[in-house]
C-alpha positions as CSV (number, residue, x, y, z in Angstrom):
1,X,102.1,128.0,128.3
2,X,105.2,127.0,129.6
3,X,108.4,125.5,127.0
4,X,108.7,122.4,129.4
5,X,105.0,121.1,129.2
6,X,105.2,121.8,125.4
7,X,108.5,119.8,125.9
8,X,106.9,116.9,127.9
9,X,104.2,116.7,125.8
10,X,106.3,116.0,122.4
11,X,108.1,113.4,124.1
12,X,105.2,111.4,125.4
13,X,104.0,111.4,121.6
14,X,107.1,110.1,120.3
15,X,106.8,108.0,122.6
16,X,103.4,107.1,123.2
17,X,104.1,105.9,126.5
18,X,104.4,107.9,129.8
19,X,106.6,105.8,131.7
20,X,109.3,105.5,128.8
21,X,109.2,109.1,128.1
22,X,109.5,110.0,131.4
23,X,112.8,107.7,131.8
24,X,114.0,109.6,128.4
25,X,113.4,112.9,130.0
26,X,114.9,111.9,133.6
27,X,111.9,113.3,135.3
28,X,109.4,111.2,137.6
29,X,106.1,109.7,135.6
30,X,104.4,111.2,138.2
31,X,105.6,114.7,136.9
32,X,105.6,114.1,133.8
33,X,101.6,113.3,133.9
34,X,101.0,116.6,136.0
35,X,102.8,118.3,133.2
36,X,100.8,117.5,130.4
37,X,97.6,117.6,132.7
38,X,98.5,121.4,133.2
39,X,98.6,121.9,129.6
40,X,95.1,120.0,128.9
41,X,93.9,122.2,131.7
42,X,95.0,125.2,130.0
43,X,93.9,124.2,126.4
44,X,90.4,123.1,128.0
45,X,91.1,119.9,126.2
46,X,92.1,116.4,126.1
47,X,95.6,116.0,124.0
48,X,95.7,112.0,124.3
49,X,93.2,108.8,124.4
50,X,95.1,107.1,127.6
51,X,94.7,103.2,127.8
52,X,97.3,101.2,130.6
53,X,99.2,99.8,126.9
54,X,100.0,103.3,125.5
55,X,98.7,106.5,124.9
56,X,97.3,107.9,121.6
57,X,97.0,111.5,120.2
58,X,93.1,113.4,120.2
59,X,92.8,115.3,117.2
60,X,93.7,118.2,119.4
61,X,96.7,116.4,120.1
62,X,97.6,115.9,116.8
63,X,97.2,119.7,116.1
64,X,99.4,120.8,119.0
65,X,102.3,118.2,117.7
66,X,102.7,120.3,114.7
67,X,102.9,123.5,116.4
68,X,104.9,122.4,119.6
69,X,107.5,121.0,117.5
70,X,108.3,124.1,115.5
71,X,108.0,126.4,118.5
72,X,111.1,123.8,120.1
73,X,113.0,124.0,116.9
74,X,112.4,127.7,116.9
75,X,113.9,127.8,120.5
76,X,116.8,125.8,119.8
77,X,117.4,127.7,117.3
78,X,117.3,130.7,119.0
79,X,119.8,129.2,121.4
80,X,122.5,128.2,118.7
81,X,122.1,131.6,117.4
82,X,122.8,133.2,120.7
83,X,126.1,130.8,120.9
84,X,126.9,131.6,117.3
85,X,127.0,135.2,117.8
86,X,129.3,134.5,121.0
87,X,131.6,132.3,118.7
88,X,130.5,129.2,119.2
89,X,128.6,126.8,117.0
90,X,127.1,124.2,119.0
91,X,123.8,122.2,119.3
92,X,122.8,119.6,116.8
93,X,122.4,119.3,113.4
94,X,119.3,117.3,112.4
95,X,120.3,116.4,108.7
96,X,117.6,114.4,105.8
97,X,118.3,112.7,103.0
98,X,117.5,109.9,100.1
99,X,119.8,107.3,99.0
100,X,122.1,108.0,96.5
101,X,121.3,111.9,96.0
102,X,123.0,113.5,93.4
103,X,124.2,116.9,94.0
104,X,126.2,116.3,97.0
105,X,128.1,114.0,98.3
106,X,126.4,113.6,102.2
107,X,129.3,111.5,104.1
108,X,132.1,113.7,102.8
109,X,130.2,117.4,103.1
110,X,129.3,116.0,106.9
111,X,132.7,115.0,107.5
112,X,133.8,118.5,106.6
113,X,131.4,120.3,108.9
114,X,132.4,118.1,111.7
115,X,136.2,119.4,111.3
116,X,134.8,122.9,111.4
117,X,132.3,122.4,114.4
118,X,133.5,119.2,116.3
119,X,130.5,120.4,119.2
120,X,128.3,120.7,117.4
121,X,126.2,116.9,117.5
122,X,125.1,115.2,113.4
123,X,122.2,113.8,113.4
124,X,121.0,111.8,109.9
125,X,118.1,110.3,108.6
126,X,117.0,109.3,105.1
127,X,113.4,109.0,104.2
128,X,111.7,109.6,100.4
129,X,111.0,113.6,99.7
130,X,107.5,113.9,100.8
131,X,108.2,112.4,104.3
132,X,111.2,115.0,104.3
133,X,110.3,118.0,103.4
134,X,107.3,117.3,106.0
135,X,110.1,116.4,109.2
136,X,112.2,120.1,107.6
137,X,108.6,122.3,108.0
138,X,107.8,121.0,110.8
139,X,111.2,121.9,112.3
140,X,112.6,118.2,113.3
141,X,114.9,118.3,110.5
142,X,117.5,121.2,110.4
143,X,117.6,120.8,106.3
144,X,117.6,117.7,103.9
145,X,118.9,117.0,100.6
146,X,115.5,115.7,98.3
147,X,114.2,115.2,95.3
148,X,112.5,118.8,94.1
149,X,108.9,118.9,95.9
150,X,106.4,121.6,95.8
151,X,106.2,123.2,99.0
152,X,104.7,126.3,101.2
153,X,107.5,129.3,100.6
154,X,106.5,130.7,104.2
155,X,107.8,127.1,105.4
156,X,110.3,125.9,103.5
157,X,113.3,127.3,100.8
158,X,113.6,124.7,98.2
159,X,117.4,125.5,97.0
160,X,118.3,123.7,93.6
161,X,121.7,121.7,93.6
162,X,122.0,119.6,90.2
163,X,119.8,117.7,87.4
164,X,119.9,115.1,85.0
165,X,118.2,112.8,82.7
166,X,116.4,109.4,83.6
167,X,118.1,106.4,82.5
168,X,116.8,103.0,81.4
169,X,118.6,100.0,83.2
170,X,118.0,95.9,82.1
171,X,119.7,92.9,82.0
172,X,122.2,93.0,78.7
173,X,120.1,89.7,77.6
174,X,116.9,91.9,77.9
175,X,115.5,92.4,74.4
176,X,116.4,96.4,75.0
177,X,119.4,96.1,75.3
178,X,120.2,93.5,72.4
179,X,118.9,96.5,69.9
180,X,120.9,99.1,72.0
181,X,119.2,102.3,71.4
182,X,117.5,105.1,73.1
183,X,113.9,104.2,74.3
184,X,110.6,105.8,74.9
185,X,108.1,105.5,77.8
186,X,105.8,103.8,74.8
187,X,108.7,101.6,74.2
188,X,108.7,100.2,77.9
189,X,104.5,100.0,77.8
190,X,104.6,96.1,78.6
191,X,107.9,95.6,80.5
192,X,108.4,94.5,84.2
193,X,109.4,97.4,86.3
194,X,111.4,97.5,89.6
195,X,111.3,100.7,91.0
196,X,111.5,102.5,94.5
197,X,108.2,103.2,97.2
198,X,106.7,106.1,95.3
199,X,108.1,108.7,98.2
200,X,111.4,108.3,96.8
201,X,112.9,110.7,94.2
202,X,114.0,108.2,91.5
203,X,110.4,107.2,91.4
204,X,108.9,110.6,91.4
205,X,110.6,111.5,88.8
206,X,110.0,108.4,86.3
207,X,106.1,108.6,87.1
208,X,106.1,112.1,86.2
209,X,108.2,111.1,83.2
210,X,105.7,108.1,82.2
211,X,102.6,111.0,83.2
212,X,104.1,113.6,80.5
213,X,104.3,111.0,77.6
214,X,100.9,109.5,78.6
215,X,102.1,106.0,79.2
216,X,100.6,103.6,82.2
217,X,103.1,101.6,83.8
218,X,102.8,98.9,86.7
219,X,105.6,98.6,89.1
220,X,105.9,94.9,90.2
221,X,108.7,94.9,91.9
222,X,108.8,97.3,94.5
223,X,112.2,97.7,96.9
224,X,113.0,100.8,99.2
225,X,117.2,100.3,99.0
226,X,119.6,101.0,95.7
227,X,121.1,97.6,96.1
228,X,117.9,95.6,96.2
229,X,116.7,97.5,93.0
230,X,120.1,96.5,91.2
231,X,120.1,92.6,92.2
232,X,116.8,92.0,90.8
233,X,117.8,94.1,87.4
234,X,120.7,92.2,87.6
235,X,118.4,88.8,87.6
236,X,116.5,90.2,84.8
237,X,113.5,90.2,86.8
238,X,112.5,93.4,85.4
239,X,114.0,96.9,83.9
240,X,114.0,100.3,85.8
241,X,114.0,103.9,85.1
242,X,116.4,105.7,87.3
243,X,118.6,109.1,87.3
244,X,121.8,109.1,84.7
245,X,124.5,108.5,87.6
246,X,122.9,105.0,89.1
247,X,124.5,103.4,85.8
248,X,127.7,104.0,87.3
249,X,126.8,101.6,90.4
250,X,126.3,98.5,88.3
251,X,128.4,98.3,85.3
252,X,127.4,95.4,84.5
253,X,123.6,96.3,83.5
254,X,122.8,98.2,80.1
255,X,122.0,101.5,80.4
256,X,119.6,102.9,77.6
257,X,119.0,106.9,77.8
258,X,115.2,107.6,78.0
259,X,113.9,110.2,75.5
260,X,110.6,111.7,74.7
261,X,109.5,113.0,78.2
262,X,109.5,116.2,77.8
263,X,111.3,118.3,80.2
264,X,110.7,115.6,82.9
265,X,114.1,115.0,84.6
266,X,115.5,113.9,88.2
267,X,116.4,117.7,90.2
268,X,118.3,117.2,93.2
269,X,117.8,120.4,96.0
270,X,118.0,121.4,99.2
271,X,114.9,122.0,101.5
272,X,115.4,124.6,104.0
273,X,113.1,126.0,106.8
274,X,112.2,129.9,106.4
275,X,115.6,132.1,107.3
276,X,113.8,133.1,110.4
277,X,113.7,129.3,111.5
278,X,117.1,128.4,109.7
279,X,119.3,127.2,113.0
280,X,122.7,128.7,112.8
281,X,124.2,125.0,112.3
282,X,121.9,124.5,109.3
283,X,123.3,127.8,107.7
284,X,126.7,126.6,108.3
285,X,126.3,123.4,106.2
286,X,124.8,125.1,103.8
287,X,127.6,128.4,103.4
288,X,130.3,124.7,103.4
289,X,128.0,123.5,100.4
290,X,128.4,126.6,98.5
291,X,132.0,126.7,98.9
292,X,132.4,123.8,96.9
293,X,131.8,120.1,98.2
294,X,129.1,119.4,95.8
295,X,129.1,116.3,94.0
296,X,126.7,116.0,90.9
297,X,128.1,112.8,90.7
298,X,127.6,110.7,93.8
């Protein structure tokens, strides 16, 4: 099995298309197809349902994706290590996160690494925890800054940065906030709630919270962007349960600390592949971490 068919075929599944991948690639269509034929042949299966729209992963496909990817990301890595030992940090940095992470402050810790490794390329994406910690294991994130997750130690490190306690936001007319005291999940049992897609930390967190005391909740307003979430607080549309440090971001809402949860509260960590599939780049961002640009503030 060669690295280029494994490459050919990961880019006609990001894809789904042969022709577009092909262009992405700069190789011919036609050798493109004979590519991922060879590999069919050589797995004694087909990897995708062609129609002349797109093309669709088997479930053989779907099984190779996984493993193709992390046997690319293992070879990059392997690269980048090679270049590291010689020196030289280069390559790219694939780099994960949610909105508004506490722990670390993301624009200013990239800007450092960029001043220490101006070839290597930053790449960024911000998706809920679950959906990152999957894109770190399977290797097409270097590392991502989450809410905490359970995961598989053989594929992933989970490195603990900061925590803190939920906070209650609402309108100051909001009935809460006219008595001005801390409140329970039972206390919040027939509010409104506007809260995040349940991928995202903040909301993770306040349905474990909500889980511990034993208190239903029904999120009517659902937004996947900080700003969004505030505006229709700020309407008093509804109340939300978020970490301690979003109460900085709207001054004008109440905030109203949320007790009785137990030991339910919002960690902030680092996911990181096994040190055998940490890229040299992803090492580097995290030794700069370490050293100090942390932020449990941001």
């Amino acid at each position: 099995m060669e690295l280029r068919h494994l490459q050919h075929f990961v880019a006609v599944a990001e894809d789904q298309h042969f022709t577009r991948a092909a262009e992405r690639l700069m190789v011919s269509q036609s050798g493109l197809s004979a590519s991922v034929r060879a590999l069919e042949r050589e797995l004694q299966t087909p990897l995708f349902v062609r129609t002349t729209r797109r093309v669709t992963l088997t479930e053989a496909g779907r099984a190779l994706l996984t493993e193709a990817e992390r046997i690319l990301a293992q070879v990059r890595a392997a690269h980048e290590a090679v270049a590291a030992v010689q020196g030289v940090l280069r390559g790219t940095l694939a780099v994960g996160t949610e909105q508004c992470i506490a722990g670390v402050h993301v624009a200013e810790l990239l800007a450092a690494f960029r001043r220490r490794h101006p070839d290597v390329e930053i790449r960024l994406r911000q998706w809920g925890s679950a959906a990152l910690a999957e894109e770190v294991a399977a290797g097409r994130l270097d590392l991502a800054f989450a809410y905490r997750v359970d995961a598989d130690p053989d594929q992933l490190r989970v490195v603990p940065l900061t925590g803190e306690p939920m906070t209650v936001l609402c309108h100051p007319d909001h009935r809460l906030a006219q008595a001005g005291a801390p409140v329970t999940p039972q206390d919040l049992a027939d509010e409104v709630f506007v809260d995040f897609h349940p991928d995202w930390g903040p909301r993770r967190a306040t349905d474990a919270a909500f889980a511990v005391a034993g208190v239903r909740r029904t999120v009517a307003l659902e937004v996947n962007d900080v700003h969004s979430l505030l505006d229709l607080v700020d309407e008093n549309l509804g109340v939300t349960v978020v970490p301690r440090h979003f109460r900085h971001k709207r001054p004008s809402l109440t905030a109203l600390p949320l007790k009785d949860t137990g030991e339910a509260a919002y960690e902030t960590v680092a996911l990181v592949p096994s040190p055998r599939a940490t890229s040299p780049a992803a090492r580097a961002l995290m030794d700069l971490l370490d050293t100090g640009a942390r932020d449990a503030g941001s």
